[in-house]
N, C-alpha and C positions, 0 to 999 in steps of 0.2 A: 196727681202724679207730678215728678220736678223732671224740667223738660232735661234734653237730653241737649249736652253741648254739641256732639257731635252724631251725624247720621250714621245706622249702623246700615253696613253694604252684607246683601245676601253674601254665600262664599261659591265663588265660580260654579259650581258642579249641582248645585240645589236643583232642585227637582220636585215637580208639582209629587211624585212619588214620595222624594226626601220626607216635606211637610208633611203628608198624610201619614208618614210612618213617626212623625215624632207625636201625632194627637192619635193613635191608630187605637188606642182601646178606649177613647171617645165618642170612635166613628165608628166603631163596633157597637156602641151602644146606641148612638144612631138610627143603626139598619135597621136594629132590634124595636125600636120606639116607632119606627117608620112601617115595618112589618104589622106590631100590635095596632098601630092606629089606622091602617089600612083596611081591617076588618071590618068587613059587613054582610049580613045574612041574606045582603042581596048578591047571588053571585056573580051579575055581569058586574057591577062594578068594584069586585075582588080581581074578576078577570081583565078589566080594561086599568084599571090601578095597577094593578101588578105588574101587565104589562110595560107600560112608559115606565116607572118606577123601575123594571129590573134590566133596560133596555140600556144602558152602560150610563155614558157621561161623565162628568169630570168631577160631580158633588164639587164643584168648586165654592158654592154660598155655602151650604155647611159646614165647610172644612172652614170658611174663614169665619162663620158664627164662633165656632169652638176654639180656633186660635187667636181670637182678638179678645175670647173673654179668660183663655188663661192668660195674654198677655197684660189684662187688668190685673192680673191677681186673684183671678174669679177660683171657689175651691168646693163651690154648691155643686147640686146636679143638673140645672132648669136648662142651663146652656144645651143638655141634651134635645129635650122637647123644643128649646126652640130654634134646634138648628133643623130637626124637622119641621117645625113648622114653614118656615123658609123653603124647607125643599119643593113642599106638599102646596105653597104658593107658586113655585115658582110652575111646578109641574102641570097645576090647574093652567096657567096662561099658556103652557105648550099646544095642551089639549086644545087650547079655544082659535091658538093662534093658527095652527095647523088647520081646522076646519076652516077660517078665516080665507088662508093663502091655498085656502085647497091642494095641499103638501102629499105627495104620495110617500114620501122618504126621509126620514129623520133616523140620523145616530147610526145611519149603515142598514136600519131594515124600514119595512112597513109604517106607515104612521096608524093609529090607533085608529083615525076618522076612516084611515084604508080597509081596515081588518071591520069594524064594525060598524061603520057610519058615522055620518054627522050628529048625529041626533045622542047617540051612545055617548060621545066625543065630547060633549057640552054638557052634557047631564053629570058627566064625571069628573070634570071637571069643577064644575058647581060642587059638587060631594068633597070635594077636596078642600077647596075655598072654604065650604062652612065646617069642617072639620080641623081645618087650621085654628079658624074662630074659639071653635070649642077647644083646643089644645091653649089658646090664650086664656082663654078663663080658668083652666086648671091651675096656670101659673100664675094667675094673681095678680099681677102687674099693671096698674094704670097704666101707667107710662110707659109699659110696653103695648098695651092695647092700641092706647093714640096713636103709637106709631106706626104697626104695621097696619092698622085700618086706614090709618092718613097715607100709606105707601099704596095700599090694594088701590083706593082710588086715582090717587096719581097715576101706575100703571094704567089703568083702562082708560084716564085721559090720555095717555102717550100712545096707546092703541087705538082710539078713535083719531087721534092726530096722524098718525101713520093710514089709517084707512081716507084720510083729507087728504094726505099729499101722493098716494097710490095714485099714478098715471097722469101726474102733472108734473112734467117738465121742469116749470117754472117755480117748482119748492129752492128755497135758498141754503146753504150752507147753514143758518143761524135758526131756520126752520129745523131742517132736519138734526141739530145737534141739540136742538128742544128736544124731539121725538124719543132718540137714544136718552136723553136724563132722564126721561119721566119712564119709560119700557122698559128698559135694560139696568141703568143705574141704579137706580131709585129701590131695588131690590137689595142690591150690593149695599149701600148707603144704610136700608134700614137692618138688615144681620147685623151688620158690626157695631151701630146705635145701640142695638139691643144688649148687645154683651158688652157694654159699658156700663149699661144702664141697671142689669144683672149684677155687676162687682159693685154696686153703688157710685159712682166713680161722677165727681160734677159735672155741673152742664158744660163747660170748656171742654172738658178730656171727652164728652158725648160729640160735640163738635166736630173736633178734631177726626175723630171715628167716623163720622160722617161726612166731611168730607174725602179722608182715604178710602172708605167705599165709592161716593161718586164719582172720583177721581180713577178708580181701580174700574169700575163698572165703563165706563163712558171707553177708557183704554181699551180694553174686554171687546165691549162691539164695534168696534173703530178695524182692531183688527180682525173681524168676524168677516167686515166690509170686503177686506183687503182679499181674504182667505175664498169670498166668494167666486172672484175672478184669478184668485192665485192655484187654491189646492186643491189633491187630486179627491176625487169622489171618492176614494177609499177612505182616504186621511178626513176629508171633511164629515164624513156621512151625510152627504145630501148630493144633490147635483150641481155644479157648476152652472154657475149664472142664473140659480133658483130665482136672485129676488130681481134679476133684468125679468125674467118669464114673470113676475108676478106684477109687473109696474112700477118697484120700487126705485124711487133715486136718490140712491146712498151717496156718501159722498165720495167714492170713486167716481159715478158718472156726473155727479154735480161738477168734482175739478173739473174731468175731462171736455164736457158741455164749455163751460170758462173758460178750456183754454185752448181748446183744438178750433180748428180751421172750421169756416162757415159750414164747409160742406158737412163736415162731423156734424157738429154741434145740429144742425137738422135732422140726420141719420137718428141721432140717440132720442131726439124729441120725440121722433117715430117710435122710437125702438119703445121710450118709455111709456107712449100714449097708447101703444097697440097692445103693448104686454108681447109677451113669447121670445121664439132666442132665433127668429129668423134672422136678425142681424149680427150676432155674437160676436160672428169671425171679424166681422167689422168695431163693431164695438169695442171689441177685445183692440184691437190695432190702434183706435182714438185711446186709450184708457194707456196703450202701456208709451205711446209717442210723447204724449201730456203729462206722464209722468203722476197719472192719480194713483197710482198704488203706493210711491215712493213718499205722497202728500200727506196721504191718509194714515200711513205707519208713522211719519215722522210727526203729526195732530195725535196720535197715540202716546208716541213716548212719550212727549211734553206733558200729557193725561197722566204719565204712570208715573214719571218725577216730579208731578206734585201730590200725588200720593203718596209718595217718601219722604215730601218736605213735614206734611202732617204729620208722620210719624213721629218727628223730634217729638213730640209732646208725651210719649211714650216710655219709661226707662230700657235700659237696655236688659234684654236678654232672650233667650232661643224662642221665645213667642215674638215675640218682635223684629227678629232676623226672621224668621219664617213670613210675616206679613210683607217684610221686604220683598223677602224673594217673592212672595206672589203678585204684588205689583210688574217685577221683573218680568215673570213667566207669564201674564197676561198678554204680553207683545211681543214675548219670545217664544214663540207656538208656531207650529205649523198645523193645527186642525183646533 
């Protein structure tokens, strides 16, 4: 690809909507490939599939598997199957993570481990994972193999690193911003690899792809962070201050710990060594005084303008305005 001299800027009004409706008989194909591959003659986990699967979300890694590989130039089908397969990974980590944090509420209803158990919750998730597997052998792809198998294991090190620094205080800023690249990113990073790797497209312009996904992902749960102690439980789908109840110390309470008054910074060590939201009202007071929400958005945008610097490598046109914009709309969300 010959780089682009200049960056192209989403246009004011774009909308995670807009994008879906410029790939929308893509993403219909999608549903449909997500549907057929869902089946199985075992019917709890048709039932528990289907359920996470039709339970909303944003398909945001899909939508951007499909429009990074038309912005290659990409004009096969495979981009379909593996913007499911992406999904169908990503949905697996829900299922595990949910039993993990013992989550009653995801996406506005019930989580799956609520309606059916732990046990259901993990097993179908597993069904997922190895049917993504299988959806990669269909495609044929070495080099798409390597990579989503080298991303599944990453993830599960960035989950076991997230379960190390659950109800330790003392995790660092440069800890926890490990945790998000390997859980969160690393998801985003390996979609858009793939649909490079799909248009045939060299290992620079694979690169490149790569890092606008990490860069876009890392933005992504930065403001997840933000949103935990910002938006309202309708907008989020879960509850307010889930990941202070679960031990987590994101980097809202990391600033706030750094930079509030002794007395806080004890309060939160509590708050995060105990688990639960006995202290919130408090917490909530050190977090907004310290100014971590203002931190944390603004370590976002810096995340999602260099995901647009990578794009120069890109040429210009409505696949590549759209990847813009969804760098943009990554940290301009309110759920």
């Amino acid at each position: 690809m010959q780089e682009a001299h200049q960056q192209v800027l989403p246009q004011p009004d774009t909308t995670l909507e807009s994008v879906r409706e410029l790939v929308s008989v893509d993403l219909a194909a999608v549903d449909n490939e997500i549907r057929r591959q869902l089946h199985s003659d075992v019917v709890l986990i048709d039932q528990v599939a289907n359920y996470i699967i039709a339970s909303g979300g944003k398909r945001l890694r899909p939508v951007l598997v499909i429009v990074a590989a038309r912005a290659c130039g990409y004009t096969g089908t495979d981009h379909i199957k593996a913007a499911a397969i992406i999904e169908f990974i990503h949905t697996a980590t829900l299922l595990h993570d949910d039993v993990v944090d013992a989550s009653a509420l995801r996406r506005g209803q019930e989580t799956a481990n609520s309606v059916w158990g732990n046990e259901a919750s993990v097993l179908v998730g597993d069904f997922l994972y190895s049917r993504a597997f299988q959806m990669m052998v269909e495609i044929g792809r070495m080099r798409i193999m390597q990579i989503l198998a080298d991303a599944t294991n990453t993830i599960a090190e960035g989950e076991v690193l997230q379960l190390v620094n659950c109800h330790d205080p003392d995790t660092t800023e440069s800890a926890y911003l490990k945790v998000i690249h390997r859980k969160t990113a690393k998801l985003f990073e390996a979609g858009v690899q793939i649909a490079a790797v799909l248009a045939d497209q060299p290992r620079s312009v694979e690169e490149q792809f790569s890092l606008y996904g990490r860069h876009l992902g890392t933005a992504f749960q930065l403001i997840d962070d933000v949103l935990d102690y910002s938006a309202s439980p309708d907008q989020l789908g879960k509850n307010i201050g889930d990941d202070l109840a679960e031990g987590k110390p994101t980097l809202p309470l990391i600033h706030a710990m750094r930079q509030g008054t002794p007395e806080q910074a004890a309060l939160m060590r509590e708050a995060i060594e105990a688990g639960g939201l006995e202290h919130i009202h408090s917490v909530m007071r050190a977090i907004e005084s310290t100014g971590a929400l203002q931190y944390t958005a603004q370590l976002a945008r810096r995340e999602a303008a260099a995901a647009l610097v990578a794009l120069r490598a890109v040429p210009d046109s409505e696949y590549r305005q759209a990847l813009s914009a969804l760098a943009n709309l990554s940290v301009d969300r309110s759920y």
